[in-house]
SERO-243014 format. One record per residue (C-alpha): residue number from 1; residue in three letters; x negated, y negated, z. Coordinates in pm, whole numbers. Layout:
BEGIN
PT   nr  rest       u       v       w
PT  NUM   ALA       X       Y       Z
...
//
This chain:
BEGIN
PT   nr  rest       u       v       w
PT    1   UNK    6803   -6659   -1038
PT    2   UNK    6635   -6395   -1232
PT    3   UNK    6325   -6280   -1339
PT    4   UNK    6063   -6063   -1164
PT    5   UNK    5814   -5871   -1317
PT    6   UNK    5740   -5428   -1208
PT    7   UNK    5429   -5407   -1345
PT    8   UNK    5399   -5466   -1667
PT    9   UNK    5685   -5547   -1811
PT   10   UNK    6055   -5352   -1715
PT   11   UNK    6348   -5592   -1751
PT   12   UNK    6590   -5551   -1521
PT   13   UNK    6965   -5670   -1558
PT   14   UNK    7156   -5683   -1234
PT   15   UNK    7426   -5898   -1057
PT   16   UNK    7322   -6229   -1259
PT   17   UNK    6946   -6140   -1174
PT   18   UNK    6715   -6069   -1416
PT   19   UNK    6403   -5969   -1267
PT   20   UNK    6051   -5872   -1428
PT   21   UNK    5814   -5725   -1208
PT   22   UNK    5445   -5610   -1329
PT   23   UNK    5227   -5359   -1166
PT   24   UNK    4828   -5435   -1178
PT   25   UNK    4539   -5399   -1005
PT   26   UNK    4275   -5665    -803
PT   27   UNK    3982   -5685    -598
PT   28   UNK    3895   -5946    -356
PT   29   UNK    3625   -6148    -193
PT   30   UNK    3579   -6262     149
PT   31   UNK    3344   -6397     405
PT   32   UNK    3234   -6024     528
PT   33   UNK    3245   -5729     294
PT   34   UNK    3299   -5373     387
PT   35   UNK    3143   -5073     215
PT   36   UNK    3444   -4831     113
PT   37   UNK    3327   -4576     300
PT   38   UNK    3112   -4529     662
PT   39   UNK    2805   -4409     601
PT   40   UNK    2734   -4515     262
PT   41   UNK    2429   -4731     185
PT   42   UNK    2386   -5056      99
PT   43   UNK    2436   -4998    -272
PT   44   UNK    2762   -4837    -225
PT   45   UNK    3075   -5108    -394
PT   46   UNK    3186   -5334    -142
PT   47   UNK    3546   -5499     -66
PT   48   UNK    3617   -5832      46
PT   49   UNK    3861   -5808     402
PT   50   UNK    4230   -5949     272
PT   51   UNK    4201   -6194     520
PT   52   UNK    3846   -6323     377
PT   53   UNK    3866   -6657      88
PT   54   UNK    3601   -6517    -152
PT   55   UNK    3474   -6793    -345
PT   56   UNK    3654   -7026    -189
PT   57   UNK    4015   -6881    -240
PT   58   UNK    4264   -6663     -18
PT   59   UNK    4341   -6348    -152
PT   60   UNK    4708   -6487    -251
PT   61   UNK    4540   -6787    -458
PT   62   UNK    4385   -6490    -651
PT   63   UNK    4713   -6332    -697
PT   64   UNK    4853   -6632    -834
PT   65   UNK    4538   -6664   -1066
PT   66   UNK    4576   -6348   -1171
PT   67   UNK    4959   -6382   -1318
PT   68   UNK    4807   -6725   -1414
PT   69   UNK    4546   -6518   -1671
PT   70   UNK    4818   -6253   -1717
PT   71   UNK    5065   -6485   -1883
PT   72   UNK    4820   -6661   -2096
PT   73   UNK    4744   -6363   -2373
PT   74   UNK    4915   -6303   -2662
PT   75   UNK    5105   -5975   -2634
PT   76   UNK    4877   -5900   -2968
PT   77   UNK    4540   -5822   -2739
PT   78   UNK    4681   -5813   -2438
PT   79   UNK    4471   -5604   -2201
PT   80   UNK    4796   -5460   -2011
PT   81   UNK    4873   -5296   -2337
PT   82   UNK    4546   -5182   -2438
PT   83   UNK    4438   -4832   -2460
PT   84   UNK    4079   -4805   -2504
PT   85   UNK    3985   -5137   -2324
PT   86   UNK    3869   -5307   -2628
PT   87   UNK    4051   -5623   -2481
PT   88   UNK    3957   -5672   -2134
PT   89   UNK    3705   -5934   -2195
PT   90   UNK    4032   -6175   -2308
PT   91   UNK    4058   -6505   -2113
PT   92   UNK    3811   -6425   -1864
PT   93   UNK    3581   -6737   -1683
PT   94   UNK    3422   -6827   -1386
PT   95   UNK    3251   -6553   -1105
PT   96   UNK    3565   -6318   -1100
PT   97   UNK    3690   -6151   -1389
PT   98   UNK    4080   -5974   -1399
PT   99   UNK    4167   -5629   -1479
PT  100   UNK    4514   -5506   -1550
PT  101   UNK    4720   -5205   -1501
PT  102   UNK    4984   -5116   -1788
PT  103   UNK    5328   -5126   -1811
PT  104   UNK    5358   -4773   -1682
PT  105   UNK    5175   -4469   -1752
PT  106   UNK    4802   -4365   -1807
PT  107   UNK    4558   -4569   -1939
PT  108   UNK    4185   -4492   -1959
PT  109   UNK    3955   -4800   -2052
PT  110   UNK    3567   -4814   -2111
PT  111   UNK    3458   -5183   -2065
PT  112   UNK    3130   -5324   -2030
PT  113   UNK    3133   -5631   -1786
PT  114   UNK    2841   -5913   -1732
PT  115   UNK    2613   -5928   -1419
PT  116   UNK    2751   -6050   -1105
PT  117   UNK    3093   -6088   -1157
PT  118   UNK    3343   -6006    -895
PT  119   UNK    3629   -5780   -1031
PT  120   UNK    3976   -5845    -882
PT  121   UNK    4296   -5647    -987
PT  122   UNK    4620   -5520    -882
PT  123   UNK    4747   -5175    -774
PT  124   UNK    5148   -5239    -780
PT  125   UNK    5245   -5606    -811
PT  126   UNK    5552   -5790    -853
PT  127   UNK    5615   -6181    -929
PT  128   UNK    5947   -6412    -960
PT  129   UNK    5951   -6593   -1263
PT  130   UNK    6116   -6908   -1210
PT  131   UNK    6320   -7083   -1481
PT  132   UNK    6330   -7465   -1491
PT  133   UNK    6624   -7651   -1658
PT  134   UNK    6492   -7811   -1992
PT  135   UNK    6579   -7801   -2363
PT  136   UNK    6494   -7406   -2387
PT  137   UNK    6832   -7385   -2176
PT  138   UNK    6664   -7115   -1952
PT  139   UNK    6998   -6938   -1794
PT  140   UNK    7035   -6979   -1396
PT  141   UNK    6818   -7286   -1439
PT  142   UNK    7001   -7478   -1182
PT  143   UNK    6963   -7219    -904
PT  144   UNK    6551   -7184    -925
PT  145   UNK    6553   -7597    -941
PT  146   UNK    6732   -7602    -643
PT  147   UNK    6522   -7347    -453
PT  148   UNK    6205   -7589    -567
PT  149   UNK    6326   -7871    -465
PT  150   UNK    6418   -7739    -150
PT  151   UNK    6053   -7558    -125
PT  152   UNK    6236   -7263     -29
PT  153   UNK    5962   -7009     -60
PT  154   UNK    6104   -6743     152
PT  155   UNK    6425   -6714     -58
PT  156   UNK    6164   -6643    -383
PT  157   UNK    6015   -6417    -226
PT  158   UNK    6273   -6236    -115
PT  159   UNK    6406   -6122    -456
PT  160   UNK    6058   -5938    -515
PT  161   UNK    5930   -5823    -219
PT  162   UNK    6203   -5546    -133
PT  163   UNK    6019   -5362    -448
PT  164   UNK    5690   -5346    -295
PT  165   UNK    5800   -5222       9
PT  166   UNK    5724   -4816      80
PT  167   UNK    5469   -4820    -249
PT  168   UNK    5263   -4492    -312
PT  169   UNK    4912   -4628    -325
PT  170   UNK    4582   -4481    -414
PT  171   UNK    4245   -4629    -547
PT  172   UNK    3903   -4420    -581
PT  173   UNK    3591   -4648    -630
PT  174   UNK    3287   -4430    -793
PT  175   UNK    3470   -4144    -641
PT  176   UNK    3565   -4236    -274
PT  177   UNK    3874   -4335    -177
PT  178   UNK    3973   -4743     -65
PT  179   UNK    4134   -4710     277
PT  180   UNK    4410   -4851     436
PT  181   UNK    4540   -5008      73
PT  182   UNK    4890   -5159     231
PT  183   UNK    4649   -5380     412
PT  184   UNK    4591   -5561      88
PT  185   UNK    4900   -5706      51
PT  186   UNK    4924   -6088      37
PT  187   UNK    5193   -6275    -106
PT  188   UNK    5257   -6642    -181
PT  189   UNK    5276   -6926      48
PT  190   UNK    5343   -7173    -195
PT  191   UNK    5523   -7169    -563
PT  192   UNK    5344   -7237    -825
PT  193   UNK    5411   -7283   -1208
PT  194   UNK    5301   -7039   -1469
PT  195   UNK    5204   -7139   -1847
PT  196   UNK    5366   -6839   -2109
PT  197   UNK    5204   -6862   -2414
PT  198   UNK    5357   -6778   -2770
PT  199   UNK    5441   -6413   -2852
PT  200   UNK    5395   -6314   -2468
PT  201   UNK    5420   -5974   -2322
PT  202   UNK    5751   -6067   -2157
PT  203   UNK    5911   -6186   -2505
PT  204   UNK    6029   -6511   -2282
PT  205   UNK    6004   -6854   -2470
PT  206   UNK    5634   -7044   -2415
PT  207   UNK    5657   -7314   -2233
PT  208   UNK    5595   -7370   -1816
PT  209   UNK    5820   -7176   -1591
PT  210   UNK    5840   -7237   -1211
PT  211   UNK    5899   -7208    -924
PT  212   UNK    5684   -6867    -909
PT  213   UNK    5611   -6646    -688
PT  214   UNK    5389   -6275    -666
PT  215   UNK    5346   -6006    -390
PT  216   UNK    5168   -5743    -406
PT  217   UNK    4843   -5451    -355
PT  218   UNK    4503   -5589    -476
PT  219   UNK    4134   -5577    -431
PT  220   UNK    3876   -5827    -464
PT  221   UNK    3536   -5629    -527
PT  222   UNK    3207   -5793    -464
PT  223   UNK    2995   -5813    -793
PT  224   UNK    2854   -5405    -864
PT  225   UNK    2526   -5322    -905
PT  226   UNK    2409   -5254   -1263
PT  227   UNK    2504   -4982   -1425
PT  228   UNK    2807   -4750   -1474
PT  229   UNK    3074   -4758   -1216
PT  230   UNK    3434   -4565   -1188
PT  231   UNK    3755   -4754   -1081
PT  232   UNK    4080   -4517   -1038
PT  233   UNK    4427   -4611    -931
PT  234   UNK    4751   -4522    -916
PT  235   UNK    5092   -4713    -782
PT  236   UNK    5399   -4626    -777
PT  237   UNK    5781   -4790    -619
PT  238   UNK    5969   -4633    -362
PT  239   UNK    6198   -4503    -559
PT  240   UNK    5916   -4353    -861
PT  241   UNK    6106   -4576   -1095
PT  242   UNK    5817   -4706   -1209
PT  243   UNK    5460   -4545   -1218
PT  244   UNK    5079   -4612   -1344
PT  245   UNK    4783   -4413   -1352
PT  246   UNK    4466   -4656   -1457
PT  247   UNK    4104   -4548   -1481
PT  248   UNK    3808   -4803   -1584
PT  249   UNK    3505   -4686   -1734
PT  250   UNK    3277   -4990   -1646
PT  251   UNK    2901   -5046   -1793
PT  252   UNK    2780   -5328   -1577
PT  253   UNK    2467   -5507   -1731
PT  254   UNK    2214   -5582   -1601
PT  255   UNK    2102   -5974   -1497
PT  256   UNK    1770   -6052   -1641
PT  257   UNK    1731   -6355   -1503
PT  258   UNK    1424   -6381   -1284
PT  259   UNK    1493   -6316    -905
PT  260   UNK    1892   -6142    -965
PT  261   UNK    1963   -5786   -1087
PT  262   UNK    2374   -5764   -1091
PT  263   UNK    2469   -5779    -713
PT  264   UNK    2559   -6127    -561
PT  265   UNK    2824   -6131    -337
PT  266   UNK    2920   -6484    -170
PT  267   UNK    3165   -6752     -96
PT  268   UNK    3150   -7115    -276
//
């Protein structure tokens, strides 16, 4: 067994394991959305509840998405490893888009995102990186296809979660602070495979890996209104072994399309 991932990309040898754990950020969606603060108005950024399936996905399909998008850009504009935020827009589709953290440190990004798009990211995340038995001779091969086949997602989980446990957590929205952050914790109920693309962050060979698994602290924002926004946030281990300090600079545009102006929040 081996690989996990603490947020962005520390490779860890111990006792056979090998684990890579990554540290972002998310936002999610949900039936009901909650303003970040009482007493703000209506125009004030809005969370969806962990519990919630915005647009038609649990908050730990999202997760999954997210490594999904994460392991699918070149290391070469990789937004993870991107200073100014020049590469955020890479591999992004659909009514959510993905923001990263960084493999540790401070990063400060200006990005300019379209009209209603959710934004969904990690704080602190981790994920196991499964390694299937096929010509790349993956090592410990034979252990993860054993823990598929028995669809023994507990077990995956259990070589990642330990490192999310006791996480320092804090995320400031246009200036006011997310509450209650270790509520946004899901973590995998399934495995699922993962798609590494040439030259990827993780210097692992491309191909498909499973079984995976993530845990982790993300948010699923509803789409923001027009204009500039603020997203802070900072995660660190239990131990401070690993740390990151992310702030997004966000120019939201405007939709000009007759009857919507930037703010749809909803379910499919």
């Amino acid at each position: 067994m081996k690989s996990s991932i603490i947020t962005q990309t520390k490779s860890i040898l111990t006792n056979g394991l090998k684990p890579t754990m990554l540290v972002a950020a998310l936002l999610l969606l949900g039936t009901a959305v909650s303003a970040l603060a009482d007493g703000r108005d209506n125009d004030a950024p809005k969370i969806w509840p962990a519990q919630s399936h915005p647009y038609g996905k649990a908050y730990n399909q999202w997760s999954a998405a997210w490594w999904q998008w994460a392991f699918s850009i070149p290391a070469a504009n990789h937004p993870m490893l991107d200073s100014t935020g020049q590469n955020a827009g890479a591999n992004q589709s659909g009514n959510v888009w993905f923001l990263a953290g960084n493999i540790g440190g401070t990063s400060d990004r200006s990005v300019t995102v379209p009209p209603g798009k959710a934004l969904f990211f990690p704080i602190l995340n981790t994920a196991y990186l499964g390694f299937p038995c096929d010509d790349r001779n993956l090592p410990g091969c034979e252990g993860d296809q054993a823990l598929e086949e028995a669809n023994d997602v507990a077990t995956l989980l259990s070589f990642v979660t330990p490192s999310m446990d006791g996480a320092a957590l804090a995320c400031e929205i246009d200036g006011v602070p997310v509450q209650h952050l270790s509520s946004y914790r899901p973590e995998s109920s399934a495995w699922y495979p993962l798609n590494l693309v040439e030259a990827n962050v993780y210097a692992y060979p491309a191909g498909l890996y499973h079984p995976c698994v993530d845990t982790g602290y993300y948010l699923m924002l509803a789409p923001l209104s027009a204009g500039r926004h603020t997203i802070h946030f900072t995660g660190a281990n239990a131990d401070g072994s690993f740390r990151v300090n992310v702030t997004y600079h966000l120019q939201v545009l405007r939709d000009h399309r007759p009857g919507r102006d930037g703010d749809h929040p909803g379910e499919d």
